[in-house]
C-alpha positions as CSV (number, residue, x, y, z in Angstrom):
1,X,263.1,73.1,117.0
2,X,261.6,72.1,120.5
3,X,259.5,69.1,120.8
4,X,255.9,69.7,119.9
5,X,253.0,70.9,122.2
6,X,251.1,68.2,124.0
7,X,248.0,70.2,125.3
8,X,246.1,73.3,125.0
9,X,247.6,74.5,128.6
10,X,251.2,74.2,127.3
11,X,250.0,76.4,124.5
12,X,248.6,79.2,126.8
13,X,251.5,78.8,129.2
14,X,253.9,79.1,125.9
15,X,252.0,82.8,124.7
16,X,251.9,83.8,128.7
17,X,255.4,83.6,128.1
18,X,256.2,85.2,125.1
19,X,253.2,88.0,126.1
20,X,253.2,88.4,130.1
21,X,249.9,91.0,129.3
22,X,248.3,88.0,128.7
23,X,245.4,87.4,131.4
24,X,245.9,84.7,133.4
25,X,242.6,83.0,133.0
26,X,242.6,82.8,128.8
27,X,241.7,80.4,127.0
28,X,240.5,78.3,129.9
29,X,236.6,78.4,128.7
30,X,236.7,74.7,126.3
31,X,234.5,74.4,123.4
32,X,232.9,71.6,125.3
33,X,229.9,71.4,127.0
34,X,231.6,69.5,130.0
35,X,232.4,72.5,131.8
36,X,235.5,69.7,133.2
37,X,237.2,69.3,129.9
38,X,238.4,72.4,130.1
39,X,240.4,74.4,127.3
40,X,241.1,73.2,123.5
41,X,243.5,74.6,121.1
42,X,240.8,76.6,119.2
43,X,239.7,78.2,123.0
44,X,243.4,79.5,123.4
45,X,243.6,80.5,120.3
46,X,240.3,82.0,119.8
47,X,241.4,83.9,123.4
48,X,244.3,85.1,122.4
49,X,243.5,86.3,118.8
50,X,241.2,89.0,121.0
51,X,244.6,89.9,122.8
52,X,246.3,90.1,119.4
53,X,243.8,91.7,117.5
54,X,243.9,94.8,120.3
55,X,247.5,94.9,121.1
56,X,249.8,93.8,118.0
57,X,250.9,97.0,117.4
58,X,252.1,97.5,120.6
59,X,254.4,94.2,120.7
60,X,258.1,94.7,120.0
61,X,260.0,92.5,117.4
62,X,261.8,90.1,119.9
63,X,258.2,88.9,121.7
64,X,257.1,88.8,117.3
65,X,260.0,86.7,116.5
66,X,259.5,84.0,119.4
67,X,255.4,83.9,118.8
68,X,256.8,83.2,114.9
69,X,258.9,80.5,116.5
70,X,255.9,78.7,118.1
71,X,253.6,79.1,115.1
72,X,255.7,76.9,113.3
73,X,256.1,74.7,116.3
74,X,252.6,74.7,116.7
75,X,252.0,73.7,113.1
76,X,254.7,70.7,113.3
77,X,252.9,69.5,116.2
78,X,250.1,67.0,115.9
79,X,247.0,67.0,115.3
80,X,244.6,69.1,116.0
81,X,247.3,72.2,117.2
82,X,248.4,72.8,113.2
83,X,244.7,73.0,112.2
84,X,243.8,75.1,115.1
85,X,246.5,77.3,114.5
86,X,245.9,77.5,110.2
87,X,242.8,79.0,111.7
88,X,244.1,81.6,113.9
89,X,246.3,82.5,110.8
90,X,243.7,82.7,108.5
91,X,241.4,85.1,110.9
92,X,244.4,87.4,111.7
93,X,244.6,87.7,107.3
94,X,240.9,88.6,107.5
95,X,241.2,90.8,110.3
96,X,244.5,92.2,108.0
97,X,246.8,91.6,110.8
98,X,248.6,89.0,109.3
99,X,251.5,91.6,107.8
100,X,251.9,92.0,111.5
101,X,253.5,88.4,111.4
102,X,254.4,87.2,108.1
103,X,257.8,89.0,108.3
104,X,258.9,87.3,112.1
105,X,257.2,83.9,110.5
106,X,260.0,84.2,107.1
107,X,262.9,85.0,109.1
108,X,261.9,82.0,111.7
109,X,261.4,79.7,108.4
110,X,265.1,80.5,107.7
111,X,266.2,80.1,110.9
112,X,264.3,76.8,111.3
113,X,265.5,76.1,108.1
114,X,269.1,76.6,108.7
């Protein structure tokens, strides 16, 4: 497995590549008041769950299987990315989009596992 992420910008640069119809500018509105801090895991996340939630039917199984990949990156990464991350998992099972991922994120537990 890759080394783990070490900011929220190597997270959105990590989904721009996996999704190029990704906006540019995601994800770069922090959760902080400081309008200088700029973004956090749960802004990019919180971000890109919109893009997900309106286009995940519409991603092939190659661009599924690497975002499976750095789901478990993310969540073998320190803390805060894994929590940050549980979240975005846990809104895309409310939202019943997790089916969408749960297959790519087996086979990559395999994978990782082998």
């Amino acid at each position: 497995m890759k080394n783990p992420l070490q900011s929220p910008s190597e997270l959105a640069d990590a989904l721009a590549r996996i999704f190029p119809a990704l906006p540019r500018e995601f994800g770069e509105e922090g959760e902080s008041v400081f309008h200088a801090a700029g973004p956090t895991y749960p802004s990019v996340l919180r971000d890109f769950g919109y893009f997900f939630q309106r286009n995940a039917d519409q991603f092939s199984a190659r661009q599924m299987g690497r975002f499976a990949d750095l789901v478990l990156r993310c969540l073998a990464s320190p803390q805060p990315l894994p929590g940050a991350m549980q979240t975005f998992l846990g809104q895309t099972r409310q939202l019943k989009l997790y089916d969408r991922i749960e297959p790519h994120l087996a086979a990559a537990e395999k994978r990782a596992g082998s």
